[in-house]
PyMOL Python script that loads the backbone (N, CA, C, O; Angstrom):
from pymol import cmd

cmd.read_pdbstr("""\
ATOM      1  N   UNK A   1      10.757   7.474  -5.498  1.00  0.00           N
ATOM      2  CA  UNK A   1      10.682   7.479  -4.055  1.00  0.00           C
ATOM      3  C   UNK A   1      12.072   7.156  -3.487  1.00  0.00           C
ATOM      4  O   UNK A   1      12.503   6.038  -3.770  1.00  0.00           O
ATOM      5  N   UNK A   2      12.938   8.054  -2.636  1.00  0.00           N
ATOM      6  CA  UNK A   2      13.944   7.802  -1.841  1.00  0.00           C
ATOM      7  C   UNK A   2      14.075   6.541  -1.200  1.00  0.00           C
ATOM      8  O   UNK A   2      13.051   5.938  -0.879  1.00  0.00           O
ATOM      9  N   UNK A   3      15.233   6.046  -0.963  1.00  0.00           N
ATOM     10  CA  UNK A   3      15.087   4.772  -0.277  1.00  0.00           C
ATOM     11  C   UNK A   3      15.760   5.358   1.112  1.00  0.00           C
ATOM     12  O   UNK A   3      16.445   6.366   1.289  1.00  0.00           O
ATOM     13  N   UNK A   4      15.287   4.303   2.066  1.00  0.00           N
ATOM     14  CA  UNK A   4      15.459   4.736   3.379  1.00  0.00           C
ATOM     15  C   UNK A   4      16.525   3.740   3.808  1.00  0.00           C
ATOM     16  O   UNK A   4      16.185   3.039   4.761  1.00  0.00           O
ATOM     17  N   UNK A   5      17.551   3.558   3.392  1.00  0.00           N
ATOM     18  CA  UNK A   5      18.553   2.480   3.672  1.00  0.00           C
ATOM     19  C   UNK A   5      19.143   2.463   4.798  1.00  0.00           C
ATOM     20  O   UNK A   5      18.666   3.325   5.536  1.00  0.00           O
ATOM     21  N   UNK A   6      20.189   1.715   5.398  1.00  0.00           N
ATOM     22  CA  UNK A   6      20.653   1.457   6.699  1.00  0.00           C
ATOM     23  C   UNK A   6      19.925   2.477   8.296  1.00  0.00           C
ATOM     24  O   UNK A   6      20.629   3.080   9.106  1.00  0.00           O
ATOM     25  N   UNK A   7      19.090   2.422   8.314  1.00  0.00           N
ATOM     26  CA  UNK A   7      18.255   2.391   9.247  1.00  0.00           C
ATOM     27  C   UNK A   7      18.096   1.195  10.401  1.00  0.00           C
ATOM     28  O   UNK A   7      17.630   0.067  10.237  1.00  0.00           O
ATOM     29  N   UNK A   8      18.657   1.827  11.685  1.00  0.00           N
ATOM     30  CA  UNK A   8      18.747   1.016  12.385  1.00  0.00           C
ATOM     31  C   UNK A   8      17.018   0.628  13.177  1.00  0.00           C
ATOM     32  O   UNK A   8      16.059   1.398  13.138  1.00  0.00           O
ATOM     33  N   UNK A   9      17.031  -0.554  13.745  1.00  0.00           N
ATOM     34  CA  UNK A   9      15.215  -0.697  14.117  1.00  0.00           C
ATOM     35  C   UNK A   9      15.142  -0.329  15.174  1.00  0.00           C
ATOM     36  O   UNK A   9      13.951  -0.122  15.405  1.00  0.00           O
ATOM     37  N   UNK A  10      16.087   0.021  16.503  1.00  0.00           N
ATOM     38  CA  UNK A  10      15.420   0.892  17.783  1.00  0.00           C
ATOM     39  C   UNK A  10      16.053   2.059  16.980  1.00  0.00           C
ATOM     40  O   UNK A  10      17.101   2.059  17.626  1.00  0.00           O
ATOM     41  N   UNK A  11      16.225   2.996  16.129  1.00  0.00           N
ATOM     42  CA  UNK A  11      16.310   4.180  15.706  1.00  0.00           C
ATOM     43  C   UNK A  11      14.580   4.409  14.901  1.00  0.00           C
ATOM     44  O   UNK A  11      13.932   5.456  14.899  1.00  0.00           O
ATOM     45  N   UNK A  12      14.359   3.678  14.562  1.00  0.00           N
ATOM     46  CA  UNK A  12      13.119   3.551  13.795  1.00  0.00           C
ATOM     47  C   UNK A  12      11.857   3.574  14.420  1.00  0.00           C
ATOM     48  O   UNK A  12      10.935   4.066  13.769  1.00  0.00           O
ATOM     49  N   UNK A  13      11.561   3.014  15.882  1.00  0.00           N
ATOM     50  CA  UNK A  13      10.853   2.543  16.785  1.00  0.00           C
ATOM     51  C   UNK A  13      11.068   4.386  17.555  1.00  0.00           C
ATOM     52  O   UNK A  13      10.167   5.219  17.451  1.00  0.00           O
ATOM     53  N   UNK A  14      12.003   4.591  18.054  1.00  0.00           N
ATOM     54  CA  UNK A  14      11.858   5.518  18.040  1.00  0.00           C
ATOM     55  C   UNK A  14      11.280   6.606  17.701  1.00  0.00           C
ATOM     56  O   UNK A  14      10.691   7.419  18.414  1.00  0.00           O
ATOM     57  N   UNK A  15      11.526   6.606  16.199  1.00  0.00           N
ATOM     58  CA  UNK A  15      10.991   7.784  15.278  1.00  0.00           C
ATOM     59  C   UNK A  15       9.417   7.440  15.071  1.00  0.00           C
ATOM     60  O   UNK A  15       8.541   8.301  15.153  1.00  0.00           O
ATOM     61  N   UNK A  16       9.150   5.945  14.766  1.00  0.00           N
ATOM     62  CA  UNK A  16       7.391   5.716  15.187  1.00  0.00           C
ATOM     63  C   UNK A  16       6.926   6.144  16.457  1.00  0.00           C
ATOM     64  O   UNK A  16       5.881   6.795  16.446  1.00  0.00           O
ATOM     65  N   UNK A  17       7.413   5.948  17.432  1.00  0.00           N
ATOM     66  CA  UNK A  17       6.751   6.576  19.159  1.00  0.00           C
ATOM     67  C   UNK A  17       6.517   7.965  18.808  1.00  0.00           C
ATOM     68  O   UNK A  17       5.536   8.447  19.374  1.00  0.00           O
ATOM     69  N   UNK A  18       7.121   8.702  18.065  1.00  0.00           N
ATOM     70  CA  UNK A  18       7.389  10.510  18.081  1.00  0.00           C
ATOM     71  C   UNK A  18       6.090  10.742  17.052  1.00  0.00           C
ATOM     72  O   UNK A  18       5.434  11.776  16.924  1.00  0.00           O
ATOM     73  N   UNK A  19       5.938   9.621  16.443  1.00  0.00           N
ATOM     74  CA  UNK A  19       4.552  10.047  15.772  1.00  0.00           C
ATOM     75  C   UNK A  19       3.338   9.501  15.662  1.00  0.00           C
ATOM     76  O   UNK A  19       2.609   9.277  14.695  1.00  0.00           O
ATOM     77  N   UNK A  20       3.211   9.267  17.179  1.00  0.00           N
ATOM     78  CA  UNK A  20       1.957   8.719  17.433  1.00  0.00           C
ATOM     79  C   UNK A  20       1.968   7.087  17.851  1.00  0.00           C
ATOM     80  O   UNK A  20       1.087   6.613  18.568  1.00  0.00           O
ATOM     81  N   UNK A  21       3.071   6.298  17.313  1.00  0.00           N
ATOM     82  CA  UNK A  21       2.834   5.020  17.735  1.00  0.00           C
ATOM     83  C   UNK A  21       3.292   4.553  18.911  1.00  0.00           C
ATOM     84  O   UNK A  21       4.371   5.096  19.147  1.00  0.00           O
ATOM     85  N   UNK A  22       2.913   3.641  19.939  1.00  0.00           N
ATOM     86  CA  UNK A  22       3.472   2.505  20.909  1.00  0.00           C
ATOM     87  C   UNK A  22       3.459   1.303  20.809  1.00  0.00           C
ATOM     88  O   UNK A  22       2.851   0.749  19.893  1.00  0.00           O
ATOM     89  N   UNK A  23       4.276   0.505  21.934  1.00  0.00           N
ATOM     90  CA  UNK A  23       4.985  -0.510  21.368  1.00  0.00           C
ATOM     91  C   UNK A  23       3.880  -1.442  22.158  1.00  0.00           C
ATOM     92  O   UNK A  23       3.634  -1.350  23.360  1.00  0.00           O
ATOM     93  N   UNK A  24       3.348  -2.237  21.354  1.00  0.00           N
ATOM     94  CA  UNK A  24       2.117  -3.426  21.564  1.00  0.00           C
ATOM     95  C   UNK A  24       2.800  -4.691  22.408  1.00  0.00           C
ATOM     96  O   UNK A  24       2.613  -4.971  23.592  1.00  0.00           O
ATOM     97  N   UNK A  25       3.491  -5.244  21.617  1.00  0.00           N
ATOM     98  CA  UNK A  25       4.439  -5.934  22.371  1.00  0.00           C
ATOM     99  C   UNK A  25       5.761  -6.299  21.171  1.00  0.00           C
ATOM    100  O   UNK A  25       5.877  -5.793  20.055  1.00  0.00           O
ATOM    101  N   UNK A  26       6.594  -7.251  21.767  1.00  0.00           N
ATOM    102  CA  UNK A  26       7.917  -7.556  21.686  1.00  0.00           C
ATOM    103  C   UNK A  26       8.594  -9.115  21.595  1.00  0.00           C
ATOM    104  O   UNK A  26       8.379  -9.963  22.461  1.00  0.00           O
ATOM    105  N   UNK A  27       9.539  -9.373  20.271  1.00  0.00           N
ATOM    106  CA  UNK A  27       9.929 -10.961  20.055  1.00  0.00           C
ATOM    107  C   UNK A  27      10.869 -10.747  19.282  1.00  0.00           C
ATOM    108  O   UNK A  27      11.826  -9.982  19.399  1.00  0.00           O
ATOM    109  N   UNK A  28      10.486 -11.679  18.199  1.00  0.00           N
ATOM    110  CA  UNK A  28      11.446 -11.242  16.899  1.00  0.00           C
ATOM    111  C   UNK A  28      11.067  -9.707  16.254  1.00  0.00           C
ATOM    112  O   UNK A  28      11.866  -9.101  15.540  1.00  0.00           O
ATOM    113  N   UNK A  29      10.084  -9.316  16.520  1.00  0.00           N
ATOM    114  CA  UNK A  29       9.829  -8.401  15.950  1.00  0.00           C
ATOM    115  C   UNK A  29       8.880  -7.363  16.968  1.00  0.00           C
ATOM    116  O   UNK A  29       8.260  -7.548  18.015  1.00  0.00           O
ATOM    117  N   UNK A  30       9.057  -6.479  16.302  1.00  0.00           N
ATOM    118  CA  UNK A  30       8.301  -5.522  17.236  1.00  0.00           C
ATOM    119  C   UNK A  30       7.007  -4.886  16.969  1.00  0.00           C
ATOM    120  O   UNK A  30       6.919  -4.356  15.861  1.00  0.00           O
ATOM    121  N   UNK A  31       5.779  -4.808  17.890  1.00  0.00           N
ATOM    122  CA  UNK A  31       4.547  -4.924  16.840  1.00  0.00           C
ATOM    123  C   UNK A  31       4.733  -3.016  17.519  1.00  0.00           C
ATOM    124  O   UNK A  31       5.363  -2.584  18.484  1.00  0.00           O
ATOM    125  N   UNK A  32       3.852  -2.295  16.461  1.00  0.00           N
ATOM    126  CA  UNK A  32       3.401  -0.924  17.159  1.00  0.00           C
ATOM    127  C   UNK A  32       2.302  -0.335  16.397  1.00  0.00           C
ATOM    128  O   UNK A  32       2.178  -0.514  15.185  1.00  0.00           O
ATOM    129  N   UNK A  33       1.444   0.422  17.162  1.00  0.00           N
ATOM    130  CA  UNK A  33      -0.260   0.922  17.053  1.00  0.00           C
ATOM    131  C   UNK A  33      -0.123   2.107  17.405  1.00  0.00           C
ATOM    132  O   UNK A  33       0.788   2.484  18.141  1.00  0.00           O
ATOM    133  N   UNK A  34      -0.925   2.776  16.970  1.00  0.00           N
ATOM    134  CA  UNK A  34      -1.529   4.253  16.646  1.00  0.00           C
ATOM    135  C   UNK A  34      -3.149   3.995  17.295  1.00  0.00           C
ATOM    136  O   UNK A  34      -3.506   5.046  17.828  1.00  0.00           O
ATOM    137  N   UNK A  35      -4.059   3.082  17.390  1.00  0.00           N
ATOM    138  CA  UNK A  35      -4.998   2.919  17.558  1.00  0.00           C
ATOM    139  C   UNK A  35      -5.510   2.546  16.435  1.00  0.00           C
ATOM    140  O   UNK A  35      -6.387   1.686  16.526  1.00  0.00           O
ATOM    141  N   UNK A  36      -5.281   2.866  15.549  1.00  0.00           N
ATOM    142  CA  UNK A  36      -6.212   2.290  13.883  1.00  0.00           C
ATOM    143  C   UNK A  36      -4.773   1.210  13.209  1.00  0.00           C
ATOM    144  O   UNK A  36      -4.896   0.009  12.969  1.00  0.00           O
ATOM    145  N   UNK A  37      -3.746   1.854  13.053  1.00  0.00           N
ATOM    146  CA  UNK A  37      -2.872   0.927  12.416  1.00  0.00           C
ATOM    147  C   UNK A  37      -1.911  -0.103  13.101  1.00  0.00           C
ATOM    148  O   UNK A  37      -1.587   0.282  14.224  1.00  0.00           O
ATOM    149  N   UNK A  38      -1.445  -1.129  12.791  1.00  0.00           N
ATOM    150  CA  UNK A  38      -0.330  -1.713  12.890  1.00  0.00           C
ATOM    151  C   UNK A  38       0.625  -2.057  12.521  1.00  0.00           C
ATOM    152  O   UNK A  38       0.466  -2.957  11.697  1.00  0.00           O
ATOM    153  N   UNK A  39       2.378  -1.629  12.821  1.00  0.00           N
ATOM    154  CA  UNK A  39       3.286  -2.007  12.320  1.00  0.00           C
ATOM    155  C   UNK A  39       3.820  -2.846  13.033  1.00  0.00           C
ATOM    156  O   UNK A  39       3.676  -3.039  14.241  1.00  0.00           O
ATOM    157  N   UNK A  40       4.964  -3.785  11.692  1.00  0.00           N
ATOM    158  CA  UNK A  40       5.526  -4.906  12.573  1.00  0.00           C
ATOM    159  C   UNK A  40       7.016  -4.735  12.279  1.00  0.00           C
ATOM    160  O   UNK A  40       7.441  -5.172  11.209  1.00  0.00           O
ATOM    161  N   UNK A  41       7.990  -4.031  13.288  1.00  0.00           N
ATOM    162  CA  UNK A  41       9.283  -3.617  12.821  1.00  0.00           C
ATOM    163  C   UNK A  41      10.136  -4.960  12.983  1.00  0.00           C
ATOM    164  O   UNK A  41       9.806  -5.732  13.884  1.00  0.00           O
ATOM    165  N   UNK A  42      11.166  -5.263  12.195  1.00  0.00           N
ATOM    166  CA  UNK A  42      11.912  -6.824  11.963  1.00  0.00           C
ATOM    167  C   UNK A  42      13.091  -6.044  13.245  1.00  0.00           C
ATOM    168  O   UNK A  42      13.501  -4.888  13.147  1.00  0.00           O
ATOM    169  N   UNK A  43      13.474  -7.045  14.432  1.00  0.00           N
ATOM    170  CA  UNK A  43      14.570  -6.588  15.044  1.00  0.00           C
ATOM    171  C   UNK A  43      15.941  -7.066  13.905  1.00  0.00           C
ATOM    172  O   UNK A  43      16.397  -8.206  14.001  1.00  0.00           O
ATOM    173  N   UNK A  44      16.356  -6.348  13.144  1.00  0.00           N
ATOM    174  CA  UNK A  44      17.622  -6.625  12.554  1.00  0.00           C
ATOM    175  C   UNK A  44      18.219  -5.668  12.376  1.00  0.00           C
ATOM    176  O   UNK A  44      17.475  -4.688  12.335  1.00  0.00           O
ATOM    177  N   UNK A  45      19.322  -5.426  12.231  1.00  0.00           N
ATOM    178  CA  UNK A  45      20.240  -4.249  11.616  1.00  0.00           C
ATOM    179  C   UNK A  45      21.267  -3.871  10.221  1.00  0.00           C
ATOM    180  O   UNK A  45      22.477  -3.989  10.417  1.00  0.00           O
ATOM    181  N   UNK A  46      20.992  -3.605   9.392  1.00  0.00           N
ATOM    182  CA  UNK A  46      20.337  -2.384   9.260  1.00  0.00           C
ATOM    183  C   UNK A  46      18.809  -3.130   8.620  1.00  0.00           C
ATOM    184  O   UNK A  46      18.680  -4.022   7.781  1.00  0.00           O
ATOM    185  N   UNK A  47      17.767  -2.353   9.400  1.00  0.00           N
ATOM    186  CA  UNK A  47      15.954  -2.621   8.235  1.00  0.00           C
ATOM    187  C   UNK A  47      16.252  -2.830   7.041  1.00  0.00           C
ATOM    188  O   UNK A  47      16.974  -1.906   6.667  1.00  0.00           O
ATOM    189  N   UNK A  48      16.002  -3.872   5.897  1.00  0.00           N
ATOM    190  CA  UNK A  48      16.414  -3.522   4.546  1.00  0.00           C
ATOM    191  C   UNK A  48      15.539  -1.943   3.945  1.00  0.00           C
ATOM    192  O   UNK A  48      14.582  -1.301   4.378  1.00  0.00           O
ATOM    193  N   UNK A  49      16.279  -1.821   2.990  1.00  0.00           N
ATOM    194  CA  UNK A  49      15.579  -0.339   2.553  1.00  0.00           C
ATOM    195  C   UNK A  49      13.873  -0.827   2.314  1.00  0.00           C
ATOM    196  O   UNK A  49      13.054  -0.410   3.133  1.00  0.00           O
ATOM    197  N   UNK A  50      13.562  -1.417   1.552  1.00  0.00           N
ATOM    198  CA  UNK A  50      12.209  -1.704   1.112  1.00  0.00           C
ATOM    199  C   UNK A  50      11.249  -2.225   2.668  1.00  0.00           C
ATOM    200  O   UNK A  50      10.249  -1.844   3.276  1.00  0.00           O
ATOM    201  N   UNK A  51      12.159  -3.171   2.770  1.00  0.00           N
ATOM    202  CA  UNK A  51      10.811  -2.833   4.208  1.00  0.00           C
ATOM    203  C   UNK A  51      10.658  -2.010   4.976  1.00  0.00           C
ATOM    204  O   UNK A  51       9.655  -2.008   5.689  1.00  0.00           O
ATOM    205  N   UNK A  52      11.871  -0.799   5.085  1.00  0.00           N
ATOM    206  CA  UNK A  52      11.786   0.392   5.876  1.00  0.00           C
ATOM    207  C   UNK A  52      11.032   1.294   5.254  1.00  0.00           C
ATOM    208  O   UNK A  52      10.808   2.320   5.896  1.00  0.00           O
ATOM    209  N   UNK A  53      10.424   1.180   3.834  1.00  0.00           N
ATOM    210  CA  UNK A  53      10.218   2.601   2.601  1.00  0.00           C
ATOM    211  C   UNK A  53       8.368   1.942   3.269  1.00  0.00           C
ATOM    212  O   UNK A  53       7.517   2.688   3.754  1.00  0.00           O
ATOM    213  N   UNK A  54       8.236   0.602   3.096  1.00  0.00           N
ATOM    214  CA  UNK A  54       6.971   0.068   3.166  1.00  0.00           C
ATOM    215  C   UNK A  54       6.441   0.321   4.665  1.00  0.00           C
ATOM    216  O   UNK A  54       5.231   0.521   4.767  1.00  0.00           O
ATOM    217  N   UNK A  55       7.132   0.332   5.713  1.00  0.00           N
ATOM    218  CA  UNK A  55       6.265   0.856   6.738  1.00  0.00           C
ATOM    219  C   UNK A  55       6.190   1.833   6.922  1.00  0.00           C
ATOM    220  O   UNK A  55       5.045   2.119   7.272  1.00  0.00           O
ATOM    221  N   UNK A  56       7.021   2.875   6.879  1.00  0.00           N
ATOM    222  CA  UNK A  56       6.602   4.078   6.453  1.00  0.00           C
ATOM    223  C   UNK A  56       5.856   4.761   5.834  1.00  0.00           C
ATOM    224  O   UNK A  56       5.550   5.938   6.025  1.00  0.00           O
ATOM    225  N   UNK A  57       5.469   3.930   4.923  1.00  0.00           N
ATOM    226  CA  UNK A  57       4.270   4.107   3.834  1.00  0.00           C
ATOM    227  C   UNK A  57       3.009   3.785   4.987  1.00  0.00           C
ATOM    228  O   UNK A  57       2.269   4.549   5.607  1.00  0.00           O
ATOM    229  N   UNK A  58       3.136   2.244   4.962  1.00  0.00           N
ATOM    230  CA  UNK A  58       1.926   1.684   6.198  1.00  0.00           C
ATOM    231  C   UNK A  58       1.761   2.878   7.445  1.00  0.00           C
ATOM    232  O   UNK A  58       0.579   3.159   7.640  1.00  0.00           O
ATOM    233  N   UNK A  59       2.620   3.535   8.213  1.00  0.00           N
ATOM    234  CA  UNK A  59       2.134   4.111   8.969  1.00  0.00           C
ATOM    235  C   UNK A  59       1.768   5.691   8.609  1.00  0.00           C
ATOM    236  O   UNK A  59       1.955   6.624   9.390  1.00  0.00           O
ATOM    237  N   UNK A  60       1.240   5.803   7.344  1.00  0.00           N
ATOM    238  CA  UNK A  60       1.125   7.358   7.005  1.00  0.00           C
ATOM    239  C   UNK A  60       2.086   8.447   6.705  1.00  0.00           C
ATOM    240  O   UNK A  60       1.828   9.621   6.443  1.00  0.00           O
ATOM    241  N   UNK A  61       3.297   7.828   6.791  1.00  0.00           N
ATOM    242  CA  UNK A  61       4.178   9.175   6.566  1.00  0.00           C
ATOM    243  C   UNK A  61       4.331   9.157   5.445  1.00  0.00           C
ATOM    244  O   UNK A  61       3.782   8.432   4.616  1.00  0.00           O
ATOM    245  N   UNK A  62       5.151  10.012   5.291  1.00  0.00           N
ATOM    246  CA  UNK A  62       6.075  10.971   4.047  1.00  0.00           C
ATOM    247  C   UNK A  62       7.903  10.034   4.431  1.00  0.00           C
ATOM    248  O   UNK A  62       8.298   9.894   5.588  1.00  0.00           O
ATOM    249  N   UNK A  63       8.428   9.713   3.636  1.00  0.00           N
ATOM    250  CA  UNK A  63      10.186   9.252   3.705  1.00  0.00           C
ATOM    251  C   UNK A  63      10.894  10.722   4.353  1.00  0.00           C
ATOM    252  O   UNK A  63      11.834  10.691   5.147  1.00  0.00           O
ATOM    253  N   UNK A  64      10.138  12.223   3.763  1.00  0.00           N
ATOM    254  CA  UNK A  64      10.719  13.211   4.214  1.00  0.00           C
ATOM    255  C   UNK A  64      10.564  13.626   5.985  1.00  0.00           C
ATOM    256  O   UNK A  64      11.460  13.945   6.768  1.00  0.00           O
ATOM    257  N   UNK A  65       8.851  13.453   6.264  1.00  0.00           N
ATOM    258  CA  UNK A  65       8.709  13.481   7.148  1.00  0.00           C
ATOM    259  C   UNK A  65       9.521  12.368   8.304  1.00  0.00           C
ATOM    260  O   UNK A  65       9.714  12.778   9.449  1.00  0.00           O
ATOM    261  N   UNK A  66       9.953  10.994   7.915  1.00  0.00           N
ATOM    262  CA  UNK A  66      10.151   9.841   8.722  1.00  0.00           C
ATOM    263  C   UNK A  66      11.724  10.527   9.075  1.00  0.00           C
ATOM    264  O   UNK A  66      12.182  10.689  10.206  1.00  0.00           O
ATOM    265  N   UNK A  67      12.343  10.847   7.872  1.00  0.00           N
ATOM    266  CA  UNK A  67      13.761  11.892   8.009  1.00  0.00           C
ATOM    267  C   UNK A  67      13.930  12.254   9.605  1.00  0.00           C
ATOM    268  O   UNK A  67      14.500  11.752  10.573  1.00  0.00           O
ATOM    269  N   UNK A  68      12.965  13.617   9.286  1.00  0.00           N
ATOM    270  CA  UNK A  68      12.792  14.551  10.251  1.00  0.00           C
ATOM    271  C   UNK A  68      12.819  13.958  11.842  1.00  0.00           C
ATOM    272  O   UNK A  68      13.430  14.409  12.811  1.00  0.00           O
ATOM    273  N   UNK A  69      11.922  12.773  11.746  1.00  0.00           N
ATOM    274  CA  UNK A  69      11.510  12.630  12.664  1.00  0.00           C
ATOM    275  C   UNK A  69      12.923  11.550  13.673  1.00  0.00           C
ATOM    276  O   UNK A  69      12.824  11.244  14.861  1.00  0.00           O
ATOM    277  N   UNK A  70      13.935  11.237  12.878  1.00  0.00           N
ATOM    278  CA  UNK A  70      14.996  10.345  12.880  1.00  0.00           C
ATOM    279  C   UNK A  70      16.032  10.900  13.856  1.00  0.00           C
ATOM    280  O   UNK A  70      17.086  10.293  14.050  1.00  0.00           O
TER     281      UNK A  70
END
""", "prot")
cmd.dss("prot")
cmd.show_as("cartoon", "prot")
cmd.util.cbc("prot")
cmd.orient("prot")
């Protein structure tokens, strides 16, 4: 599995809104819903790769599709 490394988290938040998610609310971290799922994006820069590969996973995508959507 590709790693999704230096990924910034409003680049990421982004690319979740484009596929279905919004932003629940906002702190250290950023929560976001689809209606069935929840992600919790870390405000830091860059996402480490593994927690960026793992929500991506959590919200249904593909690493290829999350690409695209970037």
């Amino acid at each position: 599995m590709p790693k999704l490394a230096g990924v910034n988290h409003l680049d990421a938040v982004r690319a979740f809104e484009k596929a279905g998610f919004w932003i629940v609310r906002q702190g250290k971290h950023i929560v976001m819903t689809d209606g069935t799922r929840i992600l919790t994006v870390p405000r830091h820069n860059p996402v480490n790769a593994i927690t960026m590969g793992n929500l991506v996973r959590d919200a249904g995508l593909t690493n290829d599709r999350f690409r695209e959507l970037l």
